[in-house]
N, C-alpha and C positions, 0 to 999 in steps of 0.2 A: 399626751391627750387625756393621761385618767385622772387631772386638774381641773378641767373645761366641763362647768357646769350648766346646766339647760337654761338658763337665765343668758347665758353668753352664747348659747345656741342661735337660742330665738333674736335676739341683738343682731349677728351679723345676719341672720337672714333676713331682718328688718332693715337693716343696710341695703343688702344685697338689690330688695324689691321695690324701694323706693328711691335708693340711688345717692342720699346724701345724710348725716347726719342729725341734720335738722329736722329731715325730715320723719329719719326712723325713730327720732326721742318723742316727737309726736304720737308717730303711731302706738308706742312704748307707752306714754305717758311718765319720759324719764324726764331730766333735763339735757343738752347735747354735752355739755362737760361728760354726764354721766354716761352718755352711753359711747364717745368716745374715751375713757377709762376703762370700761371692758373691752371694747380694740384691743384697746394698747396690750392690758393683760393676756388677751387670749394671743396675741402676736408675741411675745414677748418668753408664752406658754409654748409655742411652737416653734419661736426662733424665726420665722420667716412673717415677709409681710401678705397679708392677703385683700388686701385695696391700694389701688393706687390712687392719688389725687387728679383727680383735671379738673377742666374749667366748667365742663357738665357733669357732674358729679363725684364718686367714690365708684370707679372700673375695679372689680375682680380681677385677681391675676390669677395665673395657675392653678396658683395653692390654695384664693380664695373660692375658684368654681368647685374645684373639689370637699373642700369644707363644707361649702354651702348647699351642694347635692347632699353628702353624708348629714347635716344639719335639718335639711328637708323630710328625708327619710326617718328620724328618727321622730320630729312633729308628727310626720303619719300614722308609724308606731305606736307613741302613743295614744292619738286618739282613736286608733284601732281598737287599741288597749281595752278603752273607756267603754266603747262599746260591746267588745265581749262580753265585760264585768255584766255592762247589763244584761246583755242577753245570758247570761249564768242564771241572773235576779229575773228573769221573766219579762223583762221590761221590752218590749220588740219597737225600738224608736234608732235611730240613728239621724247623721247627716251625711248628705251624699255631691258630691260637683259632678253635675254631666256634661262633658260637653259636645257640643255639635257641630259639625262642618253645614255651612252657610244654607247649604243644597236643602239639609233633612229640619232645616227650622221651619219646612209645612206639614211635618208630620209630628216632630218632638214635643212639641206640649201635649199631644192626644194620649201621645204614650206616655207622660208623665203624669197625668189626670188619670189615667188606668189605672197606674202603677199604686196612686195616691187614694184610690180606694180601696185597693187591697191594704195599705200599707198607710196608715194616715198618720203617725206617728213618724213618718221617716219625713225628714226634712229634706227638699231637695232643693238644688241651684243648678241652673242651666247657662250654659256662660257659652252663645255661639261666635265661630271665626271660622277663617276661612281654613283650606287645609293647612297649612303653613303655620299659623297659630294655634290649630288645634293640636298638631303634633310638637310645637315648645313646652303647649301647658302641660302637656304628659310627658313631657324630658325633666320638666322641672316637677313634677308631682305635683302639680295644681290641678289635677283630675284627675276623681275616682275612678272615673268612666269616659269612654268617648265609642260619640256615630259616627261614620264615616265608613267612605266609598272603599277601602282598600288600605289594610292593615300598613303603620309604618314600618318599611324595611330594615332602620338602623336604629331600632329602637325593641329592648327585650319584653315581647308583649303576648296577650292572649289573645287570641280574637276568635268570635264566632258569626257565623252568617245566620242572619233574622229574616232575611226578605231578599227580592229581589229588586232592581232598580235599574229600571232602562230608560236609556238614554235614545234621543230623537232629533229631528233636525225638524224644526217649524216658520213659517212664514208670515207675513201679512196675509189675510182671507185674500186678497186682491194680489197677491203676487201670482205671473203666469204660469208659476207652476204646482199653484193650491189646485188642489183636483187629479190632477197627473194620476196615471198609474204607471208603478216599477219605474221609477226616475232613474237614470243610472247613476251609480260615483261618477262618472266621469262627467257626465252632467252637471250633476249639483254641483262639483267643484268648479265651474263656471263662475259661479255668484259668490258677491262678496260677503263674510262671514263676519258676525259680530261673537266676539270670544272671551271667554274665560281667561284669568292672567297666568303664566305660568306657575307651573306645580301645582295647580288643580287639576283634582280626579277628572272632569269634565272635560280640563284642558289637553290630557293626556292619548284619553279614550278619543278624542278630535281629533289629533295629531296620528294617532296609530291608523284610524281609520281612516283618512285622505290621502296619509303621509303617500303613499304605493305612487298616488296621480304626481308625475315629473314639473316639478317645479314648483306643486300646489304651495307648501310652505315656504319659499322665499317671501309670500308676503302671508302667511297665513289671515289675516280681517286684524280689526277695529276692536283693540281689549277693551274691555270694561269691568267691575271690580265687584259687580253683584249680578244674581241672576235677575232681579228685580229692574233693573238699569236695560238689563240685556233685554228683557221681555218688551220693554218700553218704545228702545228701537228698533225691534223689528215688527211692531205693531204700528210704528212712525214710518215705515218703508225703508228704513235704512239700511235693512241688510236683511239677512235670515241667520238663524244659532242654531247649532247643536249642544245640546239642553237638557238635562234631566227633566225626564216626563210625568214625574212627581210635583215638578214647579210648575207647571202650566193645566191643571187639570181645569181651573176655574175657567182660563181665558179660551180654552179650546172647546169649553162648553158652552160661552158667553159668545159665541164666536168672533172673538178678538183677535185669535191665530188661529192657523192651520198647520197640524202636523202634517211634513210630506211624506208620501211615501215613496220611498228609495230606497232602492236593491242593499238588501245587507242591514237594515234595520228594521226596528229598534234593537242596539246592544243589549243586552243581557247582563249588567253589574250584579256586584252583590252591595246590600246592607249590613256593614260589622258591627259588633258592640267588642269594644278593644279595652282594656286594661293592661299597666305595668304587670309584666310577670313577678315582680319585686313587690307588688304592693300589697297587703295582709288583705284576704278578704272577710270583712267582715260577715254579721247578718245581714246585714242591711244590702250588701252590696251582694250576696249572694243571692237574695231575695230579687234585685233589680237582674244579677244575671240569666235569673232563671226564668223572671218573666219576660224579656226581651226574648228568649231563646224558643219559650211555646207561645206566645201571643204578640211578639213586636209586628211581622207581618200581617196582622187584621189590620193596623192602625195606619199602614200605606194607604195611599189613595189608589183606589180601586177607578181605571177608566177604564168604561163598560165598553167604547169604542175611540178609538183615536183617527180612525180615517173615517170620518162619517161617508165622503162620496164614494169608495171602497166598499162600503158595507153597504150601499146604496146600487154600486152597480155587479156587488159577487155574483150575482146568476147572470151577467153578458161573459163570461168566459167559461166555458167549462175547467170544475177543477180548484175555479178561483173561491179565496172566501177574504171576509175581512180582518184585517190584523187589528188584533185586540191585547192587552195588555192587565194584567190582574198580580199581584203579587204570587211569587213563587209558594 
C-alpha cells in the first residue's frame, strides 16, 4: 500500500461513483486509457482486483469496497486538514454537506440561513433523501452532517437531539371523523391509511403504533414516496396519514386538513443532528454542531394549535384542554 499515491486514490473513487471509466476520466479530466492505467497499477500494487466488469458498468468487489471507504476517508482527511490550517491563519470559512431526511426539508433551509449569518464564509450544500439514502451518503462519507428522526443503528455515529417532532395522524376537513374528540386506536385503525415506504422513521413510528390492533398490518394502506404526494391524497379523500406535524402546519392552518385527535397522540420523536464518529471535526462543522444543539429548535415550526375544534370546545368537559404542540 505505501506505493498508492493520492492521484490513484481519487481515480478509483472516481470509478467507484460514477461507475465506468469513461466516465470517471471525465470527471478527472484524464483520458480513459489513462485512468484505466492507474487501475491497472494500483491492482497490480495490491495483487487483487478491485472492479469487476459487467455490462452496467465497473462493480466493486470486496477488496474494491474496502479501498474505496479507506480512499474516501482519507479525501476527508484532508480537506479537514485544509481547514484547520485555516482556522490556525484566522480564516473562519469552510465547506460543509448537510443532509436531510425528506421530513425536516420544511425546516432546513431556516436553519441554514441562521447558521449563514452567523457564519457567512462557511459554504454549505444540503443534499435531502429519504431515510434510506440519507444513511448511504453517511456510510460512504458523503455527509458532513445529517437531520434525521433517529440516529442509524449500524453505523459509528454521534448524534444529538435539537427538537422535538411529533408525529400525527390527519384528514380531509370533511372526513367523519374531523372534529371528533379522543378517537380511539381501535377506531382509527378502521380507515384506510395512505403511508410512508418502508424504512422510514414515519413508517416505523405507524407500524409500532397500530401494530397492537390484530390484523391492522396484513394490509397496512396505500405507500407513497413523499410526504408531499401523501398530504395530496388525503386532502383528495383518499385515505388519511400518519405524518409528521412539521409537514402539515401550512395546510392545517389553510384548512386543507384536519389533524385528528386520537387517544395516544401526537408521538413525541426527537430531532438529531448525526455525524460519522470517524469524521475530523472541523471549525466549521463544530460551529454547525453547536448551533443546532442551542438554537436548531426555534427554527421548528411552532403550531400554536392543532385541534382547533378541541381548543374550541376545552371548557364542555371538565379537566379537558387543548392539545397543542411547540418544540421541546
Amino acid at each position: 500500500m505505501k506505493n498508492v499515491t493520492l492521484r490513484q486514490l481519487g481515480t478509483i473513487s472516481a470509478i467507484a461513483r460514477t461507475g465506468k471509466i469513461i466516465n470517471a476520466a471525465k470527471a478527472l479530466g484524464l483520458t480513459g486509457p489513462a485512468v484505466t492505467l492507474q487501475l491497472q497499477q494500483v491492482e497490480q500494487e495490491l495483487r487483487i482486483k478491485l472492479f469487476e466488469r459487467a455490462s452496467d458498468g465497473m462493480r466493486p468487489t470486496d477488496a474494491g469496497l474496502a479501498f474505496i471507504e479507506a480512499a474516501q476517508a482519507i479525501e476527508e482527511r484532508l480537506r479537514a486538514l485544509g481547514e484547520e490550517i485555516d482556522a490556525v491563519k484566522g480564516v473562519r470559512r469552510g465547506r460543509l454537506v448537510v443532509g436531510a431526511v425528506s421530513t425536516a426539508k420544511y425546516f432546513t433551509p431556516q436553519i441554514i440561513s441562521g447558521f449563514r449569518k452567523l457564519y457567512p464564509d462557511v459554504e454549505l450544500k444540503l443534499v435531502v433523501g429519504n431515510r434510506a439514502e440519507t444513511i448511504g451518503k453517511l456510510r460512504e462519507h458523503g455527509l458532513d452532517l445529517a437531520l434525521m428522526g433517529s440516529p442509524p443503528a449500524d453505523l459509528p455515529v454521534e448524534a444529538r437531539v435539537f427538537g422535538d417532532h411529533p408525529l400525527v395522524i390527519v384528514a380531509s376537513p370533511d372526513h367523519p371523523l374531523a372534529g371528533l374528540r379522543d378517537i380511539s386506536k381501535a377506531r382509527v385503525a378502521e380507515e384506510h391509511f395512505i403511508i410512508r415506504e418502508p424504512g422510514s422513521g414515519t413508517r416505523t413510528s405507524y407500524e409500532r403504533f397500530l401494530g397492537e390492533i390484530p390484523g391492522r398490518m396484513d394490509d397496512p394502506g396505500t405507500e407513497m414516496d413523499s410526504n408531499e404526494t401523501i398530504k395530496q391524497a388525503v386532502m383528495a379523500g383518499l385515505g388519511i396519514a400518519f405524518i409528521s406535524a412539521h409537514t402539515i402546519a401550512f395546510e392545517v392552518a389553510a384548512g386543507r386538513l384536519a389533524a385528528l385527535d386520537v387517544a395516544g397522540l401526537p408521538i413525541r420523536r426527537q430531532w438529531y443532528w448525526v455525524t460519522r464518529r470517524d469524521r475530523v471535526v472541523t471549525p466549521a462543522l463544530a460551529a454547525l454542531q453547536d448551533f443546532l444543539s442551542k438554537k436548531g429548535a426555534t427554527f421548528l415550526p411552532v403550531l400554536a394549535s392543532l385541534y382547533p375544534s378541541a381548543s374550541s370546545n376545552a371548557g364542555s368537559r371538565p379537566g379537558s384542554s387543548p392539545k397543542r404542540i411547540s418544540p421541546g
